[in-house]
C-alpha positions in Angstrom: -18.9 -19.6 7.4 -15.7 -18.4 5.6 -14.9 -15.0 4.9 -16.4 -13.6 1.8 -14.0 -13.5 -1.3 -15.9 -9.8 -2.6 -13.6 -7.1 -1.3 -14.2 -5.9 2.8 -15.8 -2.8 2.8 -13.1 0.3 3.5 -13.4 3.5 4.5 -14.3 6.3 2.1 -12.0 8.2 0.9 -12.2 11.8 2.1 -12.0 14.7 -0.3 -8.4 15.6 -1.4 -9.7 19.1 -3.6 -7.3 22.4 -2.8 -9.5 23.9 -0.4 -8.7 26.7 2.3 -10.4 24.8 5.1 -7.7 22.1 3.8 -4.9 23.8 3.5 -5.3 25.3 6.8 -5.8 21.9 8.8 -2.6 20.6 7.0 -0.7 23.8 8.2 -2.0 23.3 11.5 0.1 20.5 11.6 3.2 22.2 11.6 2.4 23.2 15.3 4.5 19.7 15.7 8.2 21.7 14.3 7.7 24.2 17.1 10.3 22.4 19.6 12.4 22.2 16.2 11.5 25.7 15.4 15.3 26.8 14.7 16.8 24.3 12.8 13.5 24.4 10.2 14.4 27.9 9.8 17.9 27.4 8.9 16.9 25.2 6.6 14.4 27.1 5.2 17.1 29.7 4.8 19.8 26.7 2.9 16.7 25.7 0.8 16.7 30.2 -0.2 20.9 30.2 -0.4 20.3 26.6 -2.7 17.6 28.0 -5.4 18.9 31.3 -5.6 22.7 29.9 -6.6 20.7 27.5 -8.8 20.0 30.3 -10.9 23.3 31.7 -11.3 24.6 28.5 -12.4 22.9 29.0 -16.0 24.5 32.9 -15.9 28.1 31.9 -14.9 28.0 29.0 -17.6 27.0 31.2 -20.7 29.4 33.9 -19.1 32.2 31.4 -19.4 31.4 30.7 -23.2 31.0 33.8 -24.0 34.6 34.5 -22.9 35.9 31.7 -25.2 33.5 32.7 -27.7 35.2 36.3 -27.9 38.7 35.0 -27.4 38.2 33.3 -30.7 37.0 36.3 -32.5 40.1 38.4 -31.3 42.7 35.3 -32.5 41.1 33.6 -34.9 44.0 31.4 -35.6 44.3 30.3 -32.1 46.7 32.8 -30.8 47.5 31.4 -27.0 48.2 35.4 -26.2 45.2 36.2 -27.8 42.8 34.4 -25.0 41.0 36.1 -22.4 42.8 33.9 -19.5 41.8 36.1 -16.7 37.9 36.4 -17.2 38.0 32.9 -18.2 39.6 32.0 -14.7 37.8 34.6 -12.8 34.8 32.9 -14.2 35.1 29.4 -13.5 36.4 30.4 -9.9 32.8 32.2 -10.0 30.7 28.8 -10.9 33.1 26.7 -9.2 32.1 28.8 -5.7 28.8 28.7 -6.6 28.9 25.1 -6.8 30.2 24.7 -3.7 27.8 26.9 -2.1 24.3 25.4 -3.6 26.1 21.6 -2.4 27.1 22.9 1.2 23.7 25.0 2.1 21.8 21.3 -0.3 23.4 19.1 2.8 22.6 21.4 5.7 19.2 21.4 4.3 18.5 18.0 4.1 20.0 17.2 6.9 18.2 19.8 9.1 14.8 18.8 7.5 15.1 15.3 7.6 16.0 15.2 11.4 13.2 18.2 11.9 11.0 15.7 9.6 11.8 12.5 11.8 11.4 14.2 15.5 8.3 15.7 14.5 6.9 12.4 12.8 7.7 10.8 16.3 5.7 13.4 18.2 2.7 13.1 15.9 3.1 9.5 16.4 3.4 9.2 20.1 -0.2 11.9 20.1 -1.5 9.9 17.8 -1.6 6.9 19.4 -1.7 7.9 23.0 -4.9 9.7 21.9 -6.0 6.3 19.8 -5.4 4.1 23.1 -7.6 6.8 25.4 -10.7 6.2 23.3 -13.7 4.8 24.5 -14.7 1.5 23.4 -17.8 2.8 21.2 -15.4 4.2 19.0 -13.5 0.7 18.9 -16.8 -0.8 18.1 -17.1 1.4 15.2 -13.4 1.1 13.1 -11.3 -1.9 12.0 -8.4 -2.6 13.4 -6.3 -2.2 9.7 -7.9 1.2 9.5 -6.9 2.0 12.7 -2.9 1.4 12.1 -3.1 2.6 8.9 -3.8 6.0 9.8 -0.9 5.2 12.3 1.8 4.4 9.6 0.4 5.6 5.9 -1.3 8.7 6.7 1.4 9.8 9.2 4.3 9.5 7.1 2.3 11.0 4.0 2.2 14.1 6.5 5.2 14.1 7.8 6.7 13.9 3.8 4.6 17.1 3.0 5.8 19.1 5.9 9.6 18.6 5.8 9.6 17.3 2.0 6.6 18.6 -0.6 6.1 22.0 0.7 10.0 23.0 1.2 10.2 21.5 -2.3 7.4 23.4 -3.5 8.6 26.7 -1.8 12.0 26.0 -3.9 9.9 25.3 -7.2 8.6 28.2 -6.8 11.3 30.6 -6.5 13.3 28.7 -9.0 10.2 29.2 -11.2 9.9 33.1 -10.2 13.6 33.5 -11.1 13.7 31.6 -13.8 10.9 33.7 -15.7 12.6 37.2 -14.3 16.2 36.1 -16.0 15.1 34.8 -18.8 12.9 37.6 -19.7 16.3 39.6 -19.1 17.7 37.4 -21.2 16.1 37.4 -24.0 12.4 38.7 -24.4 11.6 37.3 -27.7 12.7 33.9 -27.0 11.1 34.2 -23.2 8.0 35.1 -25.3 7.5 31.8 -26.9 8.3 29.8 -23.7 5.6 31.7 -22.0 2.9 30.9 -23.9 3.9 27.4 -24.1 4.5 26.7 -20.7 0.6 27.3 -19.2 -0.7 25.0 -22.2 1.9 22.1 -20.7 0.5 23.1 -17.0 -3.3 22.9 -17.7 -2.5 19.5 -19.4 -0.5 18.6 -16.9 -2.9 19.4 -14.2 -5.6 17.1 -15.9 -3.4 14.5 -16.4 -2.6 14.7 -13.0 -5.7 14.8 -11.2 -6.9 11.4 -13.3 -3.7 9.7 -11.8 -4.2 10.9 -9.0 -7.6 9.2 -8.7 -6.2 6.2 -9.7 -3.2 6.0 -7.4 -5.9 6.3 -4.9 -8.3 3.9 -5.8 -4.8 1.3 -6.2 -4.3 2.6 -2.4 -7.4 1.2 -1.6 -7.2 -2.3 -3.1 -3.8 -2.6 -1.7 -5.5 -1.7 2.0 -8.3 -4.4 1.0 -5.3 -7.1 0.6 -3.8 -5.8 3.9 -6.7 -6.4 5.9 -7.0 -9.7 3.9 -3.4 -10.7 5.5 -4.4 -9.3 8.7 -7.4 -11.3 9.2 -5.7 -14.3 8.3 -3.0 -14.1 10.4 -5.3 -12.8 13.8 -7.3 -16.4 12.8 -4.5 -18.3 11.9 -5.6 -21.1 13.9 -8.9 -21.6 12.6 -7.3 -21.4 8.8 -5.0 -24.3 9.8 -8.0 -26.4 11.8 -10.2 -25.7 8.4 -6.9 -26.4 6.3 -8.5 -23.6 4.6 -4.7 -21.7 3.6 -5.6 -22.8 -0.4 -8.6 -20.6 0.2 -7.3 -17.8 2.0 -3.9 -17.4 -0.7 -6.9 -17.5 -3.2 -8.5 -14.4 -1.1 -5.1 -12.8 -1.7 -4.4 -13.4 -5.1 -7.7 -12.1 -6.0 -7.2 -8.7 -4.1 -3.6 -8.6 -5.7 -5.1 -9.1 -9.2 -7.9 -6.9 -8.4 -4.9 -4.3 -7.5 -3.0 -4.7 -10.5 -5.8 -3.8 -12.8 -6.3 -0.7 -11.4 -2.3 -0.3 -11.1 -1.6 -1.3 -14.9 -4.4 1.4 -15.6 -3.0 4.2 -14.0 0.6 2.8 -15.6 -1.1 3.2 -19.1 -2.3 6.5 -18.0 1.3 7.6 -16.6 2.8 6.7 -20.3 0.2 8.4 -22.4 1.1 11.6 -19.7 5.0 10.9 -20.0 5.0 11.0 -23.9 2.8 13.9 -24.7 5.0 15.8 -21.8 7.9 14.8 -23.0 6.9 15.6 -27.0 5.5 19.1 -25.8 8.6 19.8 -23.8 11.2 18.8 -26.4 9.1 19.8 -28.7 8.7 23.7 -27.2 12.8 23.7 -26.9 13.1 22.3 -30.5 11.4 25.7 -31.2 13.3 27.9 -29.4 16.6 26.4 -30.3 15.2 27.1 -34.0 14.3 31.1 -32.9 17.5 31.2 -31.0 20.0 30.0 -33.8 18.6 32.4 -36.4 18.7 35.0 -33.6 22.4 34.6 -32.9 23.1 34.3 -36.7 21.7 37.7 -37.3 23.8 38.4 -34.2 21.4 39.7 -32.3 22.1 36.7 -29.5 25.3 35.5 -28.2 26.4 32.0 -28.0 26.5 32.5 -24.0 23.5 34.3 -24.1 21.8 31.2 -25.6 23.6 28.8 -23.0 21.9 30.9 -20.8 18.1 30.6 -22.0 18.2 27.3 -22.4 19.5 26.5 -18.9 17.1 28.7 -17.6 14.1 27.5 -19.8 14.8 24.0 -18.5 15.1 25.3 -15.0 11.6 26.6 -15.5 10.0 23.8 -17.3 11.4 21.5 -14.3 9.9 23.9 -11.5 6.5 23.9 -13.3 6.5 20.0 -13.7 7.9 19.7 -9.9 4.9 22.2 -9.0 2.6 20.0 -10.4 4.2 16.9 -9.0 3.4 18.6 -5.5 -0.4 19.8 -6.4 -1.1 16.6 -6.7 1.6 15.4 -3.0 -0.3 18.2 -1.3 -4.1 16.8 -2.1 -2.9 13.5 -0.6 -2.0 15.4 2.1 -4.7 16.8 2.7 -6.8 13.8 2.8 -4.3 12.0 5.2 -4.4 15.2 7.4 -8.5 15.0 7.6 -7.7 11.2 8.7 -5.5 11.9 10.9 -7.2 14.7 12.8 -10.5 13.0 13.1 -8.4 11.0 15.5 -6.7 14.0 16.8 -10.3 15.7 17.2 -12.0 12.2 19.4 -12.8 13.5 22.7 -10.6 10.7 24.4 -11.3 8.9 28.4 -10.4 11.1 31.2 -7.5 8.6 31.9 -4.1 9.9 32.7 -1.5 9.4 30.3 1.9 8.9 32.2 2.5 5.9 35.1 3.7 9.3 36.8 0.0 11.6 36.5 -1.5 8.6 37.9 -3.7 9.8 40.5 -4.1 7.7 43.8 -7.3 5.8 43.7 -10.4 6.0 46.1 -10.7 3.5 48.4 -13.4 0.9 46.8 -15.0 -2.0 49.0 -16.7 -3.6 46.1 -20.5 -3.2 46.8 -22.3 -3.3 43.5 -25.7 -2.2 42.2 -27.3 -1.7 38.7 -30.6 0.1 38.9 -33.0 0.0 36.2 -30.6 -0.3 33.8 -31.0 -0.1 30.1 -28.8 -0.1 27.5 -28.1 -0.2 23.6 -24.9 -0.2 21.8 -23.9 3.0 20.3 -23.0 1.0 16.9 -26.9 -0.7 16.9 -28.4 1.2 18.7 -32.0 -0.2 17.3 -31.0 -3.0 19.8 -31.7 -2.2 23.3 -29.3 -4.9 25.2 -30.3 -4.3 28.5 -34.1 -4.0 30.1 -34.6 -2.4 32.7 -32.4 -4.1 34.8 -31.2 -4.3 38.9 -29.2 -6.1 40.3 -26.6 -6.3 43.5 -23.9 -7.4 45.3 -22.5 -6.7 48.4 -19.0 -5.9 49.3 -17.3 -9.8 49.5 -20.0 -11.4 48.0 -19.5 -13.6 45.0 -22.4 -13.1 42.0 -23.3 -15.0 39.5 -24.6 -14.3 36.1 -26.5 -17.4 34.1 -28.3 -17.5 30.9 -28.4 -17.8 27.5 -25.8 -16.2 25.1 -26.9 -12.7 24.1 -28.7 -12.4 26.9 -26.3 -9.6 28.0 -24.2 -10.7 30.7 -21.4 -9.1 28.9 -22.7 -6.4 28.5 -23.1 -5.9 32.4 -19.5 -6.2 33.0 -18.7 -3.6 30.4 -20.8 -1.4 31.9 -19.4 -2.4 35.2 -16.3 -1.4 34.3 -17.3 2.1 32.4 -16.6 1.0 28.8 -20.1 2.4 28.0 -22.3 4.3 30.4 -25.9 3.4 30.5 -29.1 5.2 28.5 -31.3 4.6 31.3 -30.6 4.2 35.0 -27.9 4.1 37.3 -24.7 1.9 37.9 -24.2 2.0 41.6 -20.5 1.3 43.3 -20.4 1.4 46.8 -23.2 3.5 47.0 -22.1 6.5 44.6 -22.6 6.2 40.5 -19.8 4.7 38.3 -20.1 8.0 36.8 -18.4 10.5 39.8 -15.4 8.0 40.1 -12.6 8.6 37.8 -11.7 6.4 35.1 -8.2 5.4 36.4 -9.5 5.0 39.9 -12.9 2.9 39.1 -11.2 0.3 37.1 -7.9 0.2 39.1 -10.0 -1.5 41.4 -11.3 -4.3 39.0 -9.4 -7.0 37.6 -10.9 -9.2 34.5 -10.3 -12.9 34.0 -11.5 -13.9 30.8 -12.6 -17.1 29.4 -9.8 -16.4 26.2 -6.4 -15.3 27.7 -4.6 -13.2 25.4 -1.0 -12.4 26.8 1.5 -10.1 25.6 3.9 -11.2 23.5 7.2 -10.8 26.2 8.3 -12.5 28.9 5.8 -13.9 31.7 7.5 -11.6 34.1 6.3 -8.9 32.0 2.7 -10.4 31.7 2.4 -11.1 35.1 3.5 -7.6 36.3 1.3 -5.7 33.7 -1.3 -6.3 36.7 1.2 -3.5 38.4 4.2 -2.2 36.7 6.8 -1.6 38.4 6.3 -5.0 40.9 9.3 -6.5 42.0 10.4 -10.2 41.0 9.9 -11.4 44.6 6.2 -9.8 44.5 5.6 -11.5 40.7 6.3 -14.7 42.2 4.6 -14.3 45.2 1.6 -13.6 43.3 2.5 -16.6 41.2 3.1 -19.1 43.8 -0.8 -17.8 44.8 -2.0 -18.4 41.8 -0.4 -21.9 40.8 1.5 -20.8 38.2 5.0 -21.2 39.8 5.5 -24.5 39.3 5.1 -24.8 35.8 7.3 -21.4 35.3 9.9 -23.0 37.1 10.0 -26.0 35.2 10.8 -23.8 32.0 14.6 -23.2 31.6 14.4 -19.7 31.2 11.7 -19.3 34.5 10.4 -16.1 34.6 12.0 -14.6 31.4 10.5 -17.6 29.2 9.2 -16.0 26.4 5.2 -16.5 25.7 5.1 -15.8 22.2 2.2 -14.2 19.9 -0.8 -13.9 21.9 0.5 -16.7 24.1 0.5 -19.7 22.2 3.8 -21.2 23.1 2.0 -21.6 26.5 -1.2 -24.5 27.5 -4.8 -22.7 28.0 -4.4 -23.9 31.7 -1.1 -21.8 32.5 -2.3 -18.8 30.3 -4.8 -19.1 32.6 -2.9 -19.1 35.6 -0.7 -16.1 34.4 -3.6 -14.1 34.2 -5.0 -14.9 37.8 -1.5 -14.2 39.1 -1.5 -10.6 37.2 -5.3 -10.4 39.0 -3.3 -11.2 42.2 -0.7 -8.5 41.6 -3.5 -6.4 40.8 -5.4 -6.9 43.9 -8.4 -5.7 42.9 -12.0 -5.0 44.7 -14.2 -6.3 42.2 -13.3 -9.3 40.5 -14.9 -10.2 37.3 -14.5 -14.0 35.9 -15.8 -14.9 32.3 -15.9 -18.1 31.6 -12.4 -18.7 33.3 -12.3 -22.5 33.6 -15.0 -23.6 30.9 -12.3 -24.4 28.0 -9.9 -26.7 30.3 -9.2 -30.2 30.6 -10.2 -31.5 33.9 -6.2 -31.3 35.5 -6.2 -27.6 34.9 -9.4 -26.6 35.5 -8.8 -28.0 39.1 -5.3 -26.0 39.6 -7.1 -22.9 38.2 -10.8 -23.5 40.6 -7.8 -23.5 43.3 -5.9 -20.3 42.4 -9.9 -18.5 41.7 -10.6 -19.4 45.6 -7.9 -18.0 46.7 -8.3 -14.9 44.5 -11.8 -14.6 45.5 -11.2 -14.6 49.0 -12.3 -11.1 50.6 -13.2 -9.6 47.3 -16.6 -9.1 45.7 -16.5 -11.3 42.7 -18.8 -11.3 39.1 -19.0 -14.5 37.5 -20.1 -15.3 34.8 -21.1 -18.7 34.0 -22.5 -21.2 31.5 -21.6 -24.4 33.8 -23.4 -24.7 36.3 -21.7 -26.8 38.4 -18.9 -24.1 39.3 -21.4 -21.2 40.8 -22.8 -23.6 43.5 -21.6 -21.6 46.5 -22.2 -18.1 44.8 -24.1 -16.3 47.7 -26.4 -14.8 44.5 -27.3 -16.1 41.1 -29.1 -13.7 38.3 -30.2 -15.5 35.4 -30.0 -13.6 32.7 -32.4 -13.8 29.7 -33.0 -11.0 26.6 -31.3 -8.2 29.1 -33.6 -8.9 31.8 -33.2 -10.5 35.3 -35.8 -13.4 35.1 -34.9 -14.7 38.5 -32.4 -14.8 41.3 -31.5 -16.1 44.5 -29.3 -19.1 45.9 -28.5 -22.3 44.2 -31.1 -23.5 46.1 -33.2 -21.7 46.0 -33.7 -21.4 42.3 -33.5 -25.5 42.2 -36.5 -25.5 44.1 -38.4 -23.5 41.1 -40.2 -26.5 39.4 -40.7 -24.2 36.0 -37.6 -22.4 36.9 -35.1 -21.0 33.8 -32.6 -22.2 36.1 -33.5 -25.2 37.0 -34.3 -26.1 33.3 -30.7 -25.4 32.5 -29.1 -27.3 35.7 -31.5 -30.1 35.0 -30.2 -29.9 31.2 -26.8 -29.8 31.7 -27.1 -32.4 34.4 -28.6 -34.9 32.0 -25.3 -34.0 28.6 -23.0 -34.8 32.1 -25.0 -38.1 32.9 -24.8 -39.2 28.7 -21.5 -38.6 28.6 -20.4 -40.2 31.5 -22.3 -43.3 30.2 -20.6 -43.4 26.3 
């Protein structure tokens, strides 16, 4: 069935009001500019040095006209002796240093914050994900894999622009906005009247205006993430879009999505232009008015001309620190809600699995015996569903298992509680006599090894995929292990060997030698407990028999879990459990389930037996 064209469901949106519980855990992030503790500080103290000889810019420029201005009073006919040359000089050596200053300590500080801004990003990053990677599975089975690297890219660098960009920004907003009121006040308190009681009608619009867009922008957040997971599904099932020649659909999907974005984008555009003009009239509108009170006021002389210089500069200043206030209201509610994202992740209580190849504890010695008593088990995501009934079953160490059924019958489900990705409700898992549950994580499944019915290898070399079994292997181990598991040939035959790379996933390699890559990685591995799924049941009849060869060997001297819908390739499995609505409805040999005239098993053999005889005969 194809993938619904009505937009996949996303996460909601968490709250994004100024709160104090907010505020404080998007402070606590700047635990993370510790190491760069120093440098923030210095430029912390450039950003100070910066706004502070950004407001005697305004000052040194009207002092400069007012010395022209009153060396053409003295000489009104342009007397060159006549001109105030020295405070004119002295004066523009003034701004000119000041200049310099605000652009010297304006590099530092971006410099210092966008290095501090980077390193800490990185750190956030790396906890992040190696907290993301140290989850259990039931939180995997719970989140969607576009959510998951979202909160990875978007939400991490909308954090990391509030703590080294919106709240250094906002602290030099605000003493731009502080000084700005204190000099012109000195300035002039008439005109710094009327610009007062303008300026808090313009912020309460503003705030208004800015909350709407700022619901908007989120919501055209949203349908842009729908698209994204649009392209991200398509691309993971790329092969069935080509095998259903379905691409027509799927750029449909897309275009929808993108349409679907627009609308909300165009309406937030509309929104942004009604807010632009009615800022824009109200601001050139409230200095209109004050160039009006100002004029008259230096016509009655009661104002300079470089007193007036002065106002406006600083007026402007002001109106730009309470616009660029607002701008960040609105940067520091997205941060917020990013933060909450971010720290849900951060809060996870993750697998007790070490984090470094070097905190890597040494294992304890596993033979492989097996037992499952009285097992039950639900999936935390359903857990209306109860997987598993009651269920036992054993193996001893060496032995080889199988497990035969139906599909959902829960075979799967018993390896992935085999290997700790969930821990039963009811009953015990049993390994070598002592419950799953007292090993450690690292050391339980460093002794398993999983060959799976799908191989999905990594997208480097196959030196690098065979070695993932144990990093750190040397070449002459890899091939060893290769040679073992039938793979060398075929590697050899590739002109690059060993360093051919295997592309996405694996695809510029045959099921058969994905396959064999990942029983040579098993090899390397050299686990206890083997677990096969499916491992030979999509190949052609050549590779299936190169793979049954490199399983034997494998197998030998290791207890082995196999799971099984043909038959034909558990024959010699010292147990079979047949497996059927999470209970075990019988076990024993091949034989001896054969020998069951009313049998599950021997319904299935006898059914499989008779599509092999048909087929044989077309």
């Amino acid at each position: 069935m194809p993938p619904s064209d009505t937009p996949p469901q996303t996460e909601e949106a968490p709250p994004t009001r100024l709160t104090r519980e907010g505020l404080t855990e998007t402070f606590r992030l700047f635990s993370y500019t510790r190491p760069y503790a120093r440098k923030f500080i210095l430029a912390q103290l450039c950003l100070l040095v910066s706004s502070l000889t950004g407001l005697a810019f305004p000052y040194c420029t009207g002092r400069l006209i007012d010395s022209a201005n009153l060396s053409v009073v003295r000489s009104p006919v342009r007397d060159p002796t006549a001109i105030d040359t020295a405070n004119i000089n002295a004066t523009t050596l003034l701004l000119l240093s000041v200049l310099i200053l605000q652009s010297v300590t304006s590099a530092f500080q971006t410099y210092w914050l966008t290095e501090v801004g980077e390193r800490s990003l990185a750190d956030l990053r790396r906890d992040t994900y190696a907290r993301l990677i140290r989850l259990p599975m039931s939180f995997f089975g719970q989140r969607r894999v576009g959510e998951l690297t979202s909160r990875l890219a978007a939400d991490l660098s909308v954090i990391q622009g509030t703590l080294t960009g919106a709240v250094p920004q906002f602290l030099g907003q605000l003493i731009t906005l502080v000084g700005g009121i204190v000099l012109i006040t000195i300035t002039s308190s008439r005109l710094a009247l009327g610009i007062l009681i303008t300026l808090p009608l313009i912020l309460i619009i503003a705030v208004i205006f800015g909350r709407r867009v700022h619901k908007i922008a989120r919501e055209a957040q949203d349908r842009l993430a729908e698209t994204n997971v649009i392209v991200e599904e398509t691309l993971q099932s790329i092969v069935s879009v080509k095998s259903f020649t379905n691409e027509g659909y799927e750029a449909t999907r897309y275009r929808n999505g993108m349409e679907r974005f627009i609308l909300v984008a165009l309406r937030g555009a509309r929104l942004q232009g009604a807010f632009g003009g009615l800022m824009s009239f109200l601001g050139f509108g409230s200095i209109v008015s004050v160039i009006w009170y100002g004029t008259r006021l230096v016509a009655s002389g009661d104002l300079t001309f470089g007193q007036m210089t002065r106002f406006l500069l600083y007026a402007m200043y002001v109106g730009g620190a309470m616009g660029g206030i607002t701008h960040l209201y609105g940067e520091l509610r997205r941060a917020m809600g990013a933060t909450q994202r971010v720290r849900e992740l951060l809060q996870e209580t993750p697998e007790d699995t070490p984090l470094l190849m070097t905190e890597q504890p040494t294992p304890e010695p596993i033979s492989g015996s097996i037992s499952f008593e009285n097992v039950t088990f639900a999936y935390p995501a359903r857990n209306e569903v109860v997987v598993l009934k009651n269920l036992s079953l054993s193996a001893k160490s060496g032995q080889r298992i199988a497990l035969v059924g139906p599909s959902g019958g829960g075979k799967s489900t018993i390896v992935s509680l085999l290997m700790r990705f969930y821990d039963p409700d009811l009953g015990r898992v049993l390994i070598d006599g002592k419950e799953a549950r007292g090993y450690s994580l690292h050391g339980l499944r460093a002794s398993m090894a999983i060959v799976p019915q799908e191989v999905l290898l990594f997208g480097g070399t196959i030196a690098e995929n065979i070695a993932y079994g144990r990093p750190g292997a040397s070449q002459s181990e890899i091939e060893e292990a290769a040679q073992k598991a039938n793979a060398h040939l075929f590697i050899s035959e590739f002109p690059e060997g060993y360093e051919t790379i295997v592309g996405e996933r694996g695809v510029k390699l045959s099921g058969g030698q994905r396959q064999r890559v990942a029983i040579a990685r098993a090899i390397l591995h050299n686990p206890a407990i083997l677990i096969l799924d499916e491992a030979t049941s999509s190949l052609d009849s050549e590779s299936e028999s190169l793979v049954r060869q490199a399983l034997e060997t494998l197998m030998q001297g290791r207890t082995s879990v196999i799971i099984a819908h043909r038959l034909a390739t558990i024959r010699e499995a010292d147990c079979i459990y047949v497996i059927k609505d999470g209970e075990v409805v019988e076990h024993g040999t091949h034989t001896e389930l054969v020998a069951h005239e009313e049998g599950v098993y021997r319904n299935l053999s006898e059914l499989q037996f008779d599509q092999a005889l048909q087929l044989s005969q077309a």
